[in-house]
C-alpha positions, -999 to 999 in steps of 0.1 A, spaced: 0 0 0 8 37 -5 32 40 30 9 17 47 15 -21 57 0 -54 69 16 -82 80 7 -118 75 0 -138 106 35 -156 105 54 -123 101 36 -106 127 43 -139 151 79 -134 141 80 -99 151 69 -99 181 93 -135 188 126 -120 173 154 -119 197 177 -85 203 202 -74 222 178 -63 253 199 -33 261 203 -16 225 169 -24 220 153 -5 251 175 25 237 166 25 203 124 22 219 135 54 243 147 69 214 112 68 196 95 73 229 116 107 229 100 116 195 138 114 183 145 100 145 162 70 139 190 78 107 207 54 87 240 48 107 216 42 139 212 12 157 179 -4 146 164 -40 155 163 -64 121 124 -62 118 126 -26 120 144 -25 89 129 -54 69 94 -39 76 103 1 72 123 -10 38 88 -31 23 69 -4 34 91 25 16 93 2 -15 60 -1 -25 53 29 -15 80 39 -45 69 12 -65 31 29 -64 44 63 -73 62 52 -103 34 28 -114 6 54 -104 20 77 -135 8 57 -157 -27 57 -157 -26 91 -161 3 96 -187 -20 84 -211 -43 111 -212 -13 139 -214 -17 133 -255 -54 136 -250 -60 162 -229 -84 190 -236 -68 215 -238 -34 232 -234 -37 242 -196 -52 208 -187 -20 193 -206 3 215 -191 -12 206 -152 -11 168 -165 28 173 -173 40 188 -143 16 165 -118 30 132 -138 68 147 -138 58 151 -96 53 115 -93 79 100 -111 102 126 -86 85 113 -54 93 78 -66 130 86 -70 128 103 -35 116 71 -20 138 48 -39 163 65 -28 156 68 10 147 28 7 183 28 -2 195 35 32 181 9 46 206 -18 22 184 -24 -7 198 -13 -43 176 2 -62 182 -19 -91 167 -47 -62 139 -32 -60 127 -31 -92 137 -64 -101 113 -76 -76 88 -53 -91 88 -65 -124 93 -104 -111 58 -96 -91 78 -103 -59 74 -68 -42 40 -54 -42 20 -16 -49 -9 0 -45 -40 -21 -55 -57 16 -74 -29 16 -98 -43 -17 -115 -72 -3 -127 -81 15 -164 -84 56 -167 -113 55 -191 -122 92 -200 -104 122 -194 -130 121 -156 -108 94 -145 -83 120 -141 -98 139 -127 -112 116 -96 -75 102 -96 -64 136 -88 -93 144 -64 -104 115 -45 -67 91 -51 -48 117 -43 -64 127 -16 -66 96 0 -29 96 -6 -27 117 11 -43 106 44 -18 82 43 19 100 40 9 130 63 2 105 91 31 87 82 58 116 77 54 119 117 69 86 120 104 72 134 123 66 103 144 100 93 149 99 59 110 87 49 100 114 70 120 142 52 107 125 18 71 123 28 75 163 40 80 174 2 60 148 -16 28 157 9 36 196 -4 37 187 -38 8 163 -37 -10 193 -25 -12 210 -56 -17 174 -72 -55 179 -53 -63 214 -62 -55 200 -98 -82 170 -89 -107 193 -75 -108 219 -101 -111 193 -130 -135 178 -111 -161 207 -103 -152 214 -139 -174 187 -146 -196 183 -122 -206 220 -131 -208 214 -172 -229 194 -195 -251 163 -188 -227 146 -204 -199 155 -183 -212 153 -150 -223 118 -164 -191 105 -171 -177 122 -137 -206 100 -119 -193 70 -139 -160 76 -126 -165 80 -94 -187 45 -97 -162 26 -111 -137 41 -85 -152 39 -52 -142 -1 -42 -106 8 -49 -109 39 -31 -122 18 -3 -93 -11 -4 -68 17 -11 -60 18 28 -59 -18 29 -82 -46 46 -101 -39 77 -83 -44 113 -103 -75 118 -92 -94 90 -56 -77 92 -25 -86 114 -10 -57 134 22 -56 155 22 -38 185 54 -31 177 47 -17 146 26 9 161 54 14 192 82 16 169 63 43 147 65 22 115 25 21 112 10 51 132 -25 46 125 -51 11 116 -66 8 80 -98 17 96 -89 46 113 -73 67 79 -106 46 57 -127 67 81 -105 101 81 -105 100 42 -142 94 38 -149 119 69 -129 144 46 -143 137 8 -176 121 12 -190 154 19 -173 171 -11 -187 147 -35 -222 156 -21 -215 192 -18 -215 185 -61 -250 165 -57 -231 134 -70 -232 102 -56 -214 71 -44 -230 38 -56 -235 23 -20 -269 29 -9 -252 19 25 -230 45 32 -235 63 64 -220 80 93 -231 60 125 -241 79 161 -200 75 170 -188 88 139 -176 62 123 -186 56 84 -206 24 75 -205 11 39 -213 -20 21 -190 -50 18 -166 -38 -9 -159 -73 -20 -120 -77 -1 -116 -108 -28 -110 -88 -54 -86 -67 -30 -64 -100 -27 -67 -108 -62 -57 -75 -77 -28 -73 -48 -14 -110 -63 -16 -97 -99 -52 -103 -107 -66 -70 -116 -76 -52 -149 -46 -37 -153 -20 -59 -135 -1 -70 -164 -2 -37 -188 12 -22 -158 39 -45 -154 47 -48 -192 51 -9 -194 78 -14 -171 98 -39 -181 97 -24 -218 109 10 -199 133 -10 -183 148 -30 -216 147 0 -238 168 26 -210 189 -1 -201 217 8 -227 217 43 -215 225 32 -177 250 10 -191 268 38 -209 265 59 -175 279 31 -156 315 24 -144 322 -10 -136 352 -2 -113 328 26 -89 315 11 -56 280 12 -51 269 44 -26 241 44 2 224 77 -12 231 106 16 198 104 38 
């Protein structure tokens, strides 16, 4: 997920079973208790760093698979200002990618690792990215209602424990910003025009809202949380709680527009706390493990990216230089 992870029930038993030395380890926990970052160099216990590094990953993963959908309206835009916006918010992702790869770095993965086990279907990213961009509305709800619940996500994680995530996560959540003015003015663009284009606006945001849902991953019930997690700072909120805080946040905007979600069952309850129909978490595993609509295009545009530049980081490349832990 976008900064966010679950562990399986034999990784979370392993966590919370995995030996340290006792002393380092109640320093590096009074260190986090302090509100202190942990850097690079630091002292940190092994499932720290195995969990903080999959959790950076795919979040870098997601960025630089998340431009796609969207690239392929930049030809199609319409018109010059929308094209121009298009550019700069895809140029933004592929940048936050790099960011992330490159703070993921620090914790002992290359980055040519990483996207070896992206493109082997090893390493995982966010389950929206598998899904088609339509018409140019799709954009548009990407911007608004993705983006924003992007958001939810890496502002509660940029307070976490991990340095150089943090420091990322401060200038993507700037940048991703404007990335939801851009969503919100395209989208009361529409919702303001013809029939025709609040129609396709409502047929976006239809076909969108189960991902939107899954985005923040499966509910608590169903998914394994460390304790430690949560005391180290690696995972500073539950699914459910940042599900709620994003549809606490939009859910009323899309109203505001007299549009709709298609879940008759969507509700705020007496304590707050958004009800909705089952969103079908089946299809949330299957598109995870490579099952969605858009799983293998995805992939595919990728590893052709990845073939075709490969001559140019060859000629860039010295044999002889040692590889270099980017500075955090």
């Amino acid at each position: 997920m976008y900064g966010n992870t679950s562990l399986t029930e034999e990784e979370a038993k392993r966590l919370n079973t995995t030996e340290e030395d006792p002393v380092k380890l109640a320093e590096f926990e009074d260190r986090i208790t302090r509100g202190e970052k942990i850097e690079p160099g630091d002292w940190m216990p092994k499932e720290y760093r195995k969990q903080l590094l999959r959790m950076i990953e795919q979040h870098a993963h997601s960025e630089i698979v998340g431009a796609l959908p969207e690239g392929t309206w930049i030809t199609r835009a319409p018109n010059f200002r929308r094209k121009l916006a298009l550019i700069a918010k895809v140029q933004d992702e592929i940048g936050h990618g790099q960011l992330l790869y490159s703070a993921a770095e620090t914790l002992g993965k290359t980055r040519e690792q990483m996207l070896e086990d992206l493109l082997n279907g090893k390493s995982k990213y966010s389950n929206v990215f598998n899904y088609p961009a339509l018409t140019w509305a799709d954009v548009a709800v990407i911007g608004f209602l993705v983006d924003g619940a992007a958001i939810v996500n890496q502002v509660i994680n940029s307070k976490g424990s991990y340095g150089p995530y943090c420091r990322a996560l401060e200038r993507i959540c700037y940048e991703e910003s404007f990335h939801l003015k851009q969503g919100h003015d395209n989208v009361v663009y529409l919702a303001t025009g013809t029939k025709k284009q609040r129609a396709i606006l409502q047929d976006a945001i239809n076909r969108w809202y189960r991902p939107l849902l899954h985005f923040f991953g499966p509910p608590d019930r169903n998914s394994q949380h460390s304790e430690k997690l949560m005391k180290w700072k690696v995972k500073l909120a539950s699914n459910d709680d940042m599900r709620n805080q994003f549809l606490d946040q939009y859910v009323p905007k899309i109203w505001e527009l007299d549009l709709t979600f298609p879940d008759p069952n969507l509700k705020k309850n007496d304590e707050g706390i958004w009800e909705f129909s089952d969103p079908d978490w089946d299809e949330f595993k299957r598109v995870i493990n490579g099952g969605g609509p858009c799983n293998k295009e995805r992939l595919e545009v990728r590893r052709y990216a990845e073939e075709a530049g490969r001559w140019v980081r060859n000629a860039l490349m010295n044999k002889n230089e040692k590889y270099v832990t980017p500075l955090a």
